[in-house]
C-alpha positions as CSV (number, residue, x, y, z in Angstrom):
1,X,0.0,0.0,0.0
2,X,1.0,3.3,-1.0
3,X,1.0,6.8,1.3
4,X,-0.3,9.6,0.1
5,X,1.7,12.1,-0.8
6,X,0.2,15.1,1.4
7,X,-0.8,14.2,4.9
8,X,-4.6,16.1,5.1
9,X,-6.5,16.8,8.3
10,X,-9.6,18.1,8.3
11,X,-8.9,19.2,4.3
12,X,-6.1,21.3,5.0
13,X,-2.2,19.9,4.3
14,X,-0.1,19.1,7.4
15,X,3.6,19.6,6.0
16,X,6.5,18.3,8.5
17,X,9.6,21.4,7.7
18,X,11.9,20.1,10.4
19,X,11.9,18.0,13.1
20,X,10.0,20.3,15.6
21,X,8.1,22.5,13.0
22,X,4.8,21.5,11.5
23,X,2.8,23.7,8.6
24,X,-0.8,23.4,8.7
25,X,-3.2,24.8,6.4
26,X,-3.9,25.9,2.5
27,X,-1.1,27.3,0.3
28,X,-3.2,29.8,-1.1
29,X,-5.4,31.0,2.3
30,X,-4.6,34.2,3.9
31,X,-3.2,32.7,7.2
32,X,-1.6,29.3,8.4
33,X,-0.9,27.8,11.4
34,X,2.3,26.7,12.4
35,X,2.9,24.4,15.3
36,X,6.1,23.8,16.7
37,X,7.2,20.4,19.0
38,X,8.3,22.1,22.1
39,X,9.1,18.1,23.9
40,X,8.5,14.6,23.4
41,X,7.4,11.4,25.5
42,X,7.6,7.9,25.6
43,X,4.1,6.3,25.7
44,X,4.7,2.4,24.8
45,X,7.8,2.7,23.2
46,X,6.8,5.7,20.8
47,X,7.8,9.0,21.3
48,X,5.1,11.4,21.2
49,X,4.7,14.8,20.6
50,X,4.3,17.0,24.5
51,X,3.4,20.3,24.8
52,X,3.2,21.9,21.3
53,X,3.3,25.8,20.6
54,X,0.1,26.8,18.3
55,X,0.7,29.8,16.5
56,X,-2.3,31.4,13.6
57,X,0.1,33.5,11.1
58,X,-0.8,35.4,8.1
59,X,0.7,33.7,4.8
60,X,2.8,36.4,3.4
61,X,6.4,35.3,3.5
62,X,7.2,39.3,2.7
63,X,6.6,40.0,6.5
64,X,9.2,39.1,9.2
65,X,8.8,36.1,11.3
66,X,6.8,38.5,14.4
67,X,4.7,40.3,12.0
68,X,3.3,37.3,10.8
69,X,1.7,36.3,14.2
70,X,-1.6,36.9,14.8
71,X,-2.2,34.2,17.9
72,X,-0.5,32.2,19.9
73,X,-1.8,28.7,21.8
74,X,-0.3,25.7,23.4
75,X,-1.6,22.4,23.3
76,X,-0.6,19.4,25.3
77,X,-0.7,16.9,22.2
78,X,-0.6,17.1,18.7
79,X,-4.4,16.5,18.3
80,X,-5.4,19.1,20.5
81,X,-2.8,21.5,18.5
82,X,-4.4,20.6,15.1
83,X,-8.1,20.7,16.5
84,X,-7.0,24.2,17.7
85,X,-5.6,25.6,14.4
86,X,-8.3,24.3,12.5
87,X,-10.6,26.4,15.2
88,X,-8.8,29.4,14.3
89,X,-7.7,28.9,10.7
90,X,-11.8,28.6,10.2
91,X,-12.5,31.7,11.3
92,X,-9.5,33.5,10.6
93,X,-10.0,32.3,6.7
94,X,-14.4,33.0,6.9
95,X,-15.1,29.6,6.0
């Protein structure tokens, strides 16, 4: 069985950049979210993602890195990060 090529949640693209920095969210939308792995955990031998920085920027890569940010969130787990972006990329983006 083959993966997909773009990981989707919720029918926006999750995009790994580095290890600790995750993309969330439409190319082409107004704003992003951008989480980034502040720790990790063993739970059963796998190392999970604990706490995670949540941060709702505007997609303009023109404006510096503090400009961008429009919120900022944590989350304890990566679930609770992306059900929190998608929260505010939904209302950020009027859909």
């Amino acid at each position: 069985m083959k993966l997909p090529e773009i990981f989707k949640y919720r029918g926006r693209e999750v995009y790994k950049i580095k290890n600790n920095l995750i993309h969330y969210g439409r190319p082409n939308d107004k704003f992003i979210a951008v989480l980034v792995v502040l720790g990790t955990e063993e739970y059963k031998g796998y190392k999970i993602s604990s706490p995670l920085s949540v941060e709702l920027q505007i997609n303009n890569p023109k404006l510096t890195v503090k400009e961008r940010v429009v919120k900022k969130g944590e989350a304890d787990n990566l679930y609770k990060a992306l059900e929190l972006a998608h929260v505010w990329l939904t209302q950020a983006n009027g859909e």
